[in-house]
N, C-alpha and C positions, 0 to 999 in steps of 0.2 A: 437478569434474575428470572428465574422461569415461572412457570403460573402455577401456583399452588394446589396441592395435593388434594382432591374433591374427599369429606369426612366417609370415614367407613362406617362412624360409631358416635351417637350423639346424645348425652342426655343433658336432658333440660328441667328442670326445676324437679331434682331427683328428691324424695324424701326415704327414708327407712327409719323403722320402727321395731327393737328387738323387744320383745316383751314388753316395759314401760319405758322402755328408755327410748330415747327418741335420736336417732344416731346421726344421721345424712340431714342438712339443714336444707333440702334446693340447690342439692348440687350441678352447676352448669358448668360444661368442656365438650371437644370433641377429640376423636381421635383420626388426625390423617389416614389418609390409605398411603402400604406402604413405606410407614414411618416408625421409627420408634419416640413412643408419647411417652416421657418420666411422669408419675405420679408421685410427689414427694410430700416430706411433712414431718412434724414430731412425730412421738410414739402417738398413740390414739388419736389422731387427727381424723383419721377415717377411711385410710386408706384402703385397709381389707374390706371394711365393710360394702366399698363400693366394686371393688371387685366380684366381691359374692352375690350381691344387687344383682349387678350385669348380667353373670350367671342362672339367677332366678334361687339363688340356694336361699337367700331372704328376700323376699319380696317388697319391690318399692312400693310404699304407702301413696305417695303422690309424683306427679312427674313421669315423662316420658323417657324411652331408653330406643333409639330408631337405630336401627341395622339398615346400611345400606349396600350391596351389591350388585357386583353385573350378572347377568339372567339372558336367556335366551330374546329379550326384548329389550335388552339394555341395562342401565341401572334401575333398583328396586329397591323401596325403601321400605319395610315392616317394623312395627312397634314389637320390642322383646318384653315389656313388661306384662307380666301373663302368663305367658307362656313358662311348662316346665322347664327344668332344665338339662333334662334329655335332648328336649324339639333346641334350645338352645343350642348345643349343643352339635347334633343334625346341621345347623346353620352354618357351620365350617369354624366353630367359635369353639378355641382349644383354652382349660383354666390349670396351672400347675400354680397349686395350695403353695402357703410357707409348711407349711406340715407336707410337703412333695406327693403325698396320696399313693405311694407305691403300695404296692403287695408284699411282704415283708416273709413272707412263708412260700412266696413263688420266686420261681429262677426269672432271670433277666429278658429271657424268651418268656415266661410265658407269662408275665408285666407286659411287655411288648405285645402281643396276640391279643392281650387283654384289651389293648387299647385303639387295637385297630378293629374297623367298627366292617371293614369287609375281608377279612381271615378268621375264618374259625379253629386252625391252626398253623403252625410256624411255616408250612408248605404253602401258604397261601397267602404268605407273608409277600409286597411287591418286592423284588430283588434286587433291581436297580434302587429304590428307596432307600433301602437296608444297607446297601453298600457304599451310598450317599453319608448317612448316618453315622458308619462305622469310621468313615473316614473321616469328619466332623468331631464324632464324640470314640475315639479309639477304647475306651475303658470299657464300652459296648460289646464289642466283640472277644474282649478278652476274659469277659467276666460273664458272660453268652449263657454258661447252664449253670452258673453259681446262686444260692439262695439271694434273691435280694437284699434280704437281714443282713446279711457276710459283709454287704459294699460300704467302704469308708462314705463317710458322710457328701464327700463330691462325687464321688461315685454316684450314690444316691440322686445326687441333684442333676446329675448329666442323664441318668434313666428318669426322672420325673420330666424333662427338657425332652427328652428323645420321645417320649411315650406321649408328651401333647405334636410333635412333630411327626407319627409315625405314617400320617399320610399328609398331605398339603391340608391346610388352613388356613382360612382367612384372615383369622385374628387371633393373638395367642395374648392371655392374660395371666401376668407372669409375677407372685409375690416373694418377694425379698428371696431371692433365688443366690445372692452371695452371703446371708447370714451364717460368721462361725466356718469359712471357707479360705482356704488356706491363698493367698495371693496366684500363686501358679495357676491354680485352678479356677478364680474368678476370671485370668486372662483368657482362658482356654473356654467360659463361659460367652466370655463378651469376643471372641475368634466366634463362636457357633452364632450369637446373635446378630454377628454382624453379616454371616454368609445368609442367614434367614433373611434380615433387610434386604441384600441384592439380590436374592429373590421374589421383592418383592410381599414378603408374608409382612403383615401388619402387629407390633407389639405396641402392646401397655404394660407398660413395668415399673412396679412398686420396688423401692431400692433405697437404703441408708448408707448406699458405698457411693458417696457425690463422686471420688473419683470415677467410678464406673457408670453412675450416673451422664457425668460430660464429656465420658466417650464417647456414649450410646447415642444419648437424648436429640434427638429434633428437635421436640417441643416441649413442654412442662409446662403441669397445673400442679398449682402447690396448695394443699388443703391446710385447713386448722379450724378444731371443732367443727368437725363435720358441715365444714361450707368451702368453695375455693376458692382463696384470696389473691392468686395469679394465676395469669395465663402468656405463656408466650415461647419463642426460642430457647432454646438451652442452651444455646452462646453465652445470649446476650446473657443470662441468670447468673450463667459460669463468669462471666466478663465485670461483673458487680459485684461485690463484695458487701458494698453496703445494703445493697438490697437481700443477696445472702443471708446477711446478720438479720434484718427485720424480718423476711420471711421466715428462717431458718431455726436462726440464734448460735448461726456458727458460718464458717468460711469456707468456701470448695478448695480454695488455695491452700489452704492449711493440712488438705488432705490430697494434695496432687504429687 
């Protein structure tokens, strides 16, 4: 067995606070480098909110959130809590919303231009990237000057995916990206995230499709009421059923 994956992404005794409600309990996980991490859970357990945390889009009240990366002196570790979520961002840290955050009145070029942070337009797009992409996510290049409004709803989700990818990333955080998605096209999601893995780009992905789930997953933290009550393999998760049930209150097998 090899020696495990050093964390890219760490928070520790995470709080958040949206107006009076008091949302994230101390949430403690990490995220491998290089892996894909499932965040699972019921509905409102707190899954988005901690995504948006990460982000800086709501701020943790308490608790640390440490980025770690390599740097011209090796690895480096800086706290994200604080920081906007521009500089967050900057940091090689890509978020694709369940709302996917597209431009809905721009073509699928210039979604894409929009999101790459050194093209100021589609000429200055990288070409080898884009050709990468295309072959990746094909609905890309066919749908290339069409309104993004126009695009069926996978569609949709393959430009939200492509536009957090449209240059290399360190870490992409990714919520409920197969909700309402037609099976073909979840496969075709989890083909793209799996070529991103042996890339080595590092994901966190919020997801209620367990089958797509124990394709993906490495590892898994399972929330409820904003605290996390597991931590570990997505095997082993997938391999339990009892466990499933009490974490869960449903079976992975039941959906395989």
């Amino acid at each position: 067995m090899g020696a495990a994956s050093p964390n890219i992404l760490e928070l520790a005794g995470v709080h958040t606070h949206i107006g009076a409600y008091h949302i994230l309990h101390g949430v403690d996980f990490a995220v491998p480098e290089g892996e894909v991490t499932m965040l699972l859970g019921r509905n409102g357990a707190g899954k988005s909110t901690t995504l948006r945390t990460i982000m800086g889009l709501w701020p943790a009240s308490a608790g640390e959130l440490r980025f770690t990366r390599e740097g011209p002196g090796g690895r480096h570790t800086e706290k994200l809590d604080g920081l906007s979520t521009p500089d967050i961002a900057a940091r090689g840290i890509a978020y694709v919303p369940e709302s996917m955050g597209i431009f809905t009145d721009l073509t699928v070029q210039e979604n894409m231009v929009l999101a790459a942070r050194s093209a100021r337009h589609a000429g200055e797009l990288d070409t080898q990237r884009l050709e990468w992409l295309f072959e990746l996510l094909p609905a890309l290049k066919k749908f290339w000057l069409y309104p993004a409004g126009k695009l069926s709803g996978g569609q949709k989700q393959m430009l939200a995916v492509a536009r957090a990818i449209v240059e290399p990333r360190a870490l992409i955080l990714i919520d409920e990206p197969s909700k309402g998605l037609a099976p073909s096209i979840i496969q075709n999601l989890v083909t793209a995230f799996r070529e991103l893995k042996r890339q080595r780009t590092t994901i966190l992905l919020v997801e209620q499709n367990f089958q797509m789930a124990r394709a993906l997953g490495d590892t898994v933290a399972v929330m409820d009421n904003g605290r996390i009550v597991h931590r570990g393999a997505m095997a082993a998760l997938a391999d339990d059923e009892a466990l499933q049930q009490r974490l869960l209150g449903l079976s992975l097998g039941v959906h395989a």
